[in-house]
N, C-alpha and C positions, 0 to 999 in steps of 0.2 A: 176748574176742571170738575167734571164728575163723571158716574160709570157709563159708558153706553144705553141709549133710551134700547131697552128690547134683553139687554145682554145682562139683566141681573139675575142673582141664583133666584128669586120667586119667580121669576119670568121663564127660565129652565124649568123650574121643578111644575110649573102647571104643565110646561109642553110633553112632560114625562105623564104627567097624570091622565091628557087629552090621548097619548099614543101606548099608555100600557097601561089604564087603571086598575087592573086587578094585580101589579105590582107595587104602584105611589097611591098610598093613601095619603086623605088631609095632614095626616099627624105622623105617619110614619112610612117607612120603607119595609118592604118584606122580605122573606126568606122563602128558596122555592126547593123543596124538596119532595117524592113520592110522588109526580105530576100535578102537584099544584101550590099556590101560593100561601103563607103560609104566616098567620100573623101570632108569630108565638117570637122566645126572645125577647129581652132587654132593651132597647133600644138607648144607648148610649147618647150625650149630647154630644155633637161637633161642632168645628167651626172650622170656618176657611182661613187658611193661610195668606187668603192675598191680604185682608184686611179684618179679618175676624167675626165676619156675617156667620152667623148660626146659620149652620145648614143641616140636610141629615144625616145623624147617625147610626149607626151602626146597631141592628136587631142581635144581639149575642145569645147563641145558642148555649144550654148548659151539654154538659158531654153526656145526658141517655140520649135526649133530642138528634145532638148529633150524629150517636150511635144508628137510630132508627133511619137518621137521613142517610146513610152510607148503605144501610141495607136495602132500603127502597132504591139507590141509585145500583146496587149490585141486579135486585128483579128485572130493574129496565136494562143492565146490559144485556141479561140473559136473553132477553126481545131485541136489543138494537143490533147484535154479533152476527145477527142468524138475517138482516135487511141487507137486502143485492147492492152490491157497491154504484149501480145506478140512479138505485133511488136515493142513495146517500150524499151521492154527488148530486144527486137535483136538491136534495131539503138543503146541504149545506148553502148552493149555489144560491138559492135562495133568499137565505138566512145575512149571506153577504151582502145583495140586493137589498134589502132592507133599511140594514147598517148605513149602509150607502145612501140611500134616501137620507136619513137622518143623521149623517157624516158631521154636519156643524153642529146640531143639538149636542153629538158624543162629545166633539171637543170643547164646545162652553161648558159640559160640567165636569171636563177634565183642568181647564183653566181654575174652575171656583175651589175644586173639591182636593186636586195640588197645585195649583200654582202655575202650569206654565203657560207661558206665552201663547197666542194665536196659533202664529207660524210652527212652533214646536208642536201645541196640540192634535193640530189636522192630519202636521206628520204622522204622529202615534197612531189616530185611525185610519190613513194611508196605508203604512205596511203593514198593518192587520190584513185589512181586507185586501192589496192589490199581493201579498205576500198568500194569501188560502187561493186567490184566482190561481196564482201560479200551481200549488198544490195541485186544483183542482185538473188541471192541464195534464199533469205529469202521475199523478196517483195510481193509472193502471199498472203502469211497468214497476211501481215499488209495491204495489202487493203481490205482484205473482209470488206464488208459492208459498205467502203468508198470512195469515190468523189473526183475528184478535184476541187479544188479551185474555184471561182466564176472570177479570176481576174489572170494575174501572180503575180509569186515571184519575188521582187525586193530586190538585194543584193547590199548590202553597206560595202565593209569589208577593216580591214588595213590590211597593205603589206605583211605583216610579212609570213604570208603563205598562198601565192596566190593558191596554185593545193590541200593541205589536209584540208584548211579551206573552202575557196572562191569555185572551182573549182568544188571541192565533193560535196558540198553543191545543186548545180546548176547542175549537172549531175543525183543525189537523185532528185529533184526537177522537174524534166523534166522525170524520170523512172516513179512518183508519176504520172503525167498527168499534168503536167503545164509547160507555156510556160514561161521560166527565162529570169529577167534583173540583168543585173552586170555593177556596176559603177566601170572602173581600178582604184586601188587604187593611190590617187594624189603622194603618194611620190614613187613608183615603182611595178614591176611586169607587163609593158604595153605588152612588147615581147611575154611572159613566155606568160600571157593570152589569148594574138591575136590568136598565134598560136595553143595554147588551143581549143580556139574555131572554129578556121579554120576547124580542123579537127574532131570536134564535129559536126559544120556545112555540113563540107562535108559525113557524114552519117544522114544528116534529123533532125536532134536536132534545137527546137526552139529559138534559144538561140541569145540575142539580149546584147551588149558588148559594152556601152559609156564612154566617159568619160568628166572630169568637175571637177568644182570646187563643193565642197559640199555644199555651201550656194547658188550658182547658181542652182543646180539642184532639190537641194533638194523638194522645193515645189512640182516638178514630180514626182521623184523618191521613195519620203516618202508621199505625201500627194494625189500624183494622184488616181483619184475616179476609174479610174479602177482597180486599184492593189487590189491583192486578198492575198496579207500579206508582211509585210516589215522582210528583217533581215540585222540586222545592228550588226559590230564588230567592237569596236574602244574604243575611250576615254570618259572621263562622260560627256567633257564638249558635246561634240556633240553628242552625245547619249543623254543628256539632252534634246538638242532642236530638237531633232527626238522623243524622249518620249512623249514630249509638242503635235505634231502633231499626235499622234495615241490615241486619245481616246478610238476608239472604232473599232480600227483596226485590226486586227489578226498580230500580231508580233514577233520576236524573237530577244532581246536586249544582248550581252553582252558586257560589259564596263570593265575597267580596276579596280581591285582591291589589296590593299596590299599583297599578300601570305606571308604567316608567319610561318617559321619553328622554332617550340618552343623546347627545350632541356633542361631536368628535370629528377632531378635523374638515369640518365645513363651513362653509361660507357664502350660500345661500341665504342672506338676513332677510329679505321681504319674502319671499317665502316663507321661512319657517314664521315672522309674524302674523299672519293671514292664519297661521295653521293655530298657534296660541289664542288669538281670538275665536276660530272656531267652538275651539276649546273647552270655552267656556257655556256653550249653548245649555241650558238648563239649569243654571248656577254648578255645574258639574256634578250632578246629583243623576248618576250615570253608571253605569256597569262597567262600561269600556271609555270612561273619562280616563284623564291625564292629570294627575294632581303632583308629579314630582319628574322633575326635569333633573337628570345628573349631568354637568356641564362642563366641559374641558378648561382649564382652566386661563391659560392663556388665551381662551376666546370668550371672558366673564362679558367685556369689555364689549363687544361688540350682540354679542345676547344680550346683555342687559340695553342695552340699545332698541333693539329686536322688539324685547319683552313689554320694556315702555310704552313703546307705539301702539301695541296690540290690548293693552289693558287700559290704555286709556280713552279706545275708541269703544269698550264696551258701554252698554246700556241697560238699567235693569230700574226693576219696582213694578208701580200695579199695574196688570196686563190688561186692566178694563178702563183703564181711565185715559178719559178726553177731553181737548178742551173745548171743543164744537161739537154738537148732538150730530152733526154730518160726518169729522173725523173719521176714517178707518180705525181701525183699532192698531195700537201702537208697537211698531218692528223692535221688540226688547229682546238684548241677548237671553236674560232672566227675571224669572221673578222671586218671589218667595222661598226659603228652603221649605221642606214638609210641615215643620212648626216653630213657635215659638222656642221649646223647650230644645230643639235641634240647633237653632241661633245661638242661642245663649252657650251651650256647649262650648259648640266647634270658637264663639268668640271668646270662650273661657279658656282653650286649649291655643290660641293665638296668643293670649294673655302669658298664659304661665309659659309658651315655649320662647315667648322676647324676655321674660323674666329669667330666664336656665339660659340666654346667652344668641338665643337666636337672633337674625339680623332683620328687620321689618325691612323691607325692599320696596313696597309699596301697598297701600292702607288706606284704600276710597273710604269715603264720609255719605252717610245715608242724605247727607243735602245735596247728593250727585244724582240721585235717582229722580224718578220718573211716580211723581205721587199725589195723593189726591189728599185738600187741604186737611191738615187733624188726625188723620186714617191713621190704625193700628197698625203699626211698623214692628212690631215685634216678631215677625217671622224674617226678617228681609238680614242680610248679611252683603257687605259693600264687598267687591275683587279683593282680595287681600294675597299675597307673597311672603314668604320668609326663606331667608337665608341660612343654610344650617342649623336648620333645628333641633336643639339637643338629643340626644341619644333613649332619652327616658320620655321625650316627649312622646302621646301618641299619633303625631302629626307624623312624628319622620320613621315610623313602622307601616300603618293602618291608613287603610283610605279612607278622609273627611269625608266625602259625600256634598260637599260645597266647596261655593266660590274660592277655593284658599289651596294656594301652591305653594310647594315648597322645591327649593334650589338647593343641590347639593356640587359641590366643585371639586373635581378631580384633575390625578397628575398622571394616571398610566391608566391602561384600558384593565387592568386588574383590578382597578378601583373603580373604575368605571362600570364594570361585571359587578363587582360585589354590593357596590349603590343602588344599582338596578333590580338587584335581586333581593332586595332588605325585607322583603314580606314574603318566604315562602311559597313561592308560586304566582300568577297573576293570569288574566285572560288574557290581555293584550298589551305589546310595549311598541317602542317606535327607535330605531338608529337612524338620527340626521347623521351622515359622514357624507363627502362626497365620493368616492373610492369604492367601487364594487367588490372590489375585492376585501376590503377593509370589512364591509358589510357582514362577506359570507363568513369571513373568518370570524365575529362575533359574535355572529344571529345564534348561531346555536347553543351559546353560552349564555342566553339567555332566557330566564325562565318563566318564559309565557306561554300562552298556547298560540299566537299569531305576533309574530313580528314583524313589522314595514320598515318600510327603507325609506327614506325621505318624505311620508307618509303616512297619517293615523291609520288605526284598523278600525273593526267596525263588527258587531258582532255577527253578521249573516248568519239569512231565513232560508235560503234559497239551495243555489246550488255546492254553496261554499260551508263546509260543516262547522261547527264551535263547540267550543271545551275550555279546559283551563289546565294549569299543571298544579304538585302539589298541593298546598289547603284552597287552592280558588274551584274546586272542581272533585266529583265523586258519581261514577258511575256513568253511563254512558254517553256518548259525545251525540251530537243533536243537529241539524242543519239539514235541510234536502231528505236525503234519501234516507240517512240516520236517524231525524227525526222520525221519519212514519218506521225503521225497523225497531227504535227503540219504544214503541207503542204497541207492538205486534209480535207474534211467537210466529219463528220461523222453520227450520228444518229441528231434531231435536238433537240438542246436545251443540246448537249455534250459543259461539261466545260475541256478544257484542263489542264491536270497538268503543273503548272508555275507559276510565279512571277505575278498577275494581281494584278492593285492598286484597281480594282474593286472588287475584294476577296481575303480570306487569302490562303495562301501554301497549295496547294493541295498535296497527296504523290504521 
């Protein structure tokens, strides 16, 4: 086997250098702030997770730098606020067109620079752009009557999905009338974005692209006085200490929460396996993944059945490699987690939770995958399950962020409630029961921001809003029409629907 003739990261990074030279230079990647590029920063070493090719790293700003980039991105709102929402809709529409042109280049250095799959990657710059078309459609009737921003939006997002979380977000946000800042996320996505915005750049988009370590920049990036709203996507620990600095800021928080698919008197088994293997798409390194099934107990027997079938048809390892130079590139549920140091973790946290009494239920071997001879395996983690995982572990609180689930078995739907709800909050959970009624009487005892019924949820861009309850969520809710008001001042003395510690849950 070897990688794709055409698809290696040099073969990327020149196409980056042929289509945006004054962002990829020979030796390094830039930083764009105060309208232009901007070769200052550290430039850190990286490497890719699929197999450990040196790729580029990260230019790291020290915090005057990125002081100065935040106040040049405030001059240009003060010019982008005051541009007719016509011609914003034409630069963005634009900007989209582009993207779209070079739709495979974004997802091959989405593949090198984290890890996923083909299939996963294209998605990612899919609902970026077919997600801002929609915007772009529906944007007149969500500005009537409102403003932008007093300051820009500053984004702070993980890697996971740089173009339909990070990307979208910042494209909405700049259609709205404000001028955007995005920190590249510290563990990847630096290529995927530059070019991103090269070419958002290159149609007139305000849009200002640093990067750093989060505790260096943060006091700019979250606390600078001209920002006119923070959105932060990541883990509670730092999302904790971004919470701490926005008192009284306009923001949008979400943090990571348990998802919890609970399974209660039903008996739909092919089914629910289809949906377990879906499951898994990305090694579960996911926002609205499922990493912990609570299971009725008298039905272990027939889930674990279920569970079998679905994790043994999965597929994972390196997303480039072929055994013919004609081959397609290969249908993998996963590839890689983000890093090495990620692997070893979450395999050290499998470790010590079979040690404290947990049950292994099932525990693929890296000679299952899909790899090319010799290659650095060190990021890569097999499907793994555990049964009851002790109490102290942080497996049966916290979500992994990888391939590894855990199973909890109950005897009443009180236990069933309290399993489900073992992390304080979450964005999304799932009740297999067959019984409607069973359903309703549950769902709302449950503590997520969307529950399904015999089906995942998903975080929608569109017309369907998203939040979270509890520690998964802080500030205002996001989706459709919420998104562009949480972007925008509207009548005075409007409270936004969200998560404020300052009031309770608006609907």
């Amino acid at each position: 086997m070897n990688i794709k003739p055409g698809y290696g990261w040099q073969d990327a990074y020149e196409r980056c250098r042929a289509i945006a030279p004054e962002a990829f230079h020979d030796d390094r990647v830039l930083n764009h702030w105060g309208g232009f590029w901007q070769r200052d920063g550290r430039p850190a070493p990286a490497f890719s997770p699929v197999d450990g090719t040196a790729i580029a790293g990260p230019p790291r700003l020290d915090r005057s730098t990125a002081a100065r980039a935040v106040a040049a991105a405030a001059e240009q709102h003060g010019q982008w606020r005051h541009v007719p929402l016509d011609e914003r809709k034409a630069r963005v529409g634009a900007a989209v067109g582009a993207m779209r042109a070079h739709r495979d280049l974004l997802a091959l250095l989405l593949m090198w620079e984290i890890g996923k799959p083909w299939k996963s990657a294209c998605a990612d710059v899919d609902r970026c752009l077919d997600g801002v078309l929609w915007y772009l459609d529906e944007i007149d009737p969500m500005l009537a009557g409102r403003a932008p921003l007093h300051g820009p939006v500053s984004n702070i997002a993980s890697w996971n999905y740089p173009m339909s979380v990070l990307m979208h977000a910042m494209l909405v946000q700049a259609l709205a009338g404000n001028a955007v800042i995005a920190k590249t996320p510290t563990d990847g996505g630096l290529a995927c974005l530059t070019l991103a915005t090269a070419l958002a750049v290159h149609e007139g988009l305000p849009f200002t692209l640093v990067s750093g370590s989060g505790s260096e920049l943060s006091p700019v990036l979250v606390a600078g006085r001209e920002l006119g709203c923070v959105s932060f996507v990541g883990g509670r620990t730092a999302g904790t200490q971004v919470a701490a600095s926005l008192s009284d800021r306009r923001h949008v928080l979400e943090q990571e929460g348990l998802n919890c698919w609970g399974v209660w008197e039903y008996a739909d088994w092919d089914t629910l396996s289809g949906q377990i293997r879906a499951s898994f798409e990305y090694g579960k390194q996911r926002c609205t993944a499922y990493p912990r099934f609570v299971v009725q107990r008298g039905l272990f027997h027939e889930f674990l059945e279920a569970y079998g079938a679905a994790v043994r048809a999965l597929s994972f390892g390196h997303p480039l490699a072929v055994h013919d130079d004609a081959d397609p590139l290969p249908e993998l549920t996963f590839g890689p987690l983000i890093n090495a140091s990620k692997a070893k973790e979450l395999a050290d946290q499998v470790d010590a939770a079979i040690a404290g009494g947990g049950v292994p239920l099932f525990r693929a071997s890296l000679d299952d995958g899909h790899f090319l001879p010799g290659q650095d395996m060190s990021a890569y983690l097999p499907p793994t399950a555990l049964l009851d995982p002790p109490r102290s572990s942080p497996l049966f609180h916290a979500e992994p962020f990888g391939p590894v689930d855990t199973i909890v078995l109950v005897d009443t739907e009180a236990e069933l409630l309290a399993a489900m709800n073992a992390s304080n909050g979450a964005l999304v959970a799932t009740l297999s029961c067959t019984s409607q009624a069973t359903f309703e009487r549950l769902a709302p005892e449950v503590r997520a921001f969307k529950v399904g019924h015999n089906r995942p949820r998903s975080r929608g861009d569109r017309e369907e809003l998203f939040g979270g309850l509890g520690a998964s969520w802080r500030g205002a809710f996001v989706g459709g029409e919420l998104l562009v008001r949480s972007v925008t001042e509207g009548a005075p003395g409007e409270r936004l629907p969200g998560n404020f510690p300052a009031y309770t849950l608006l609907p």
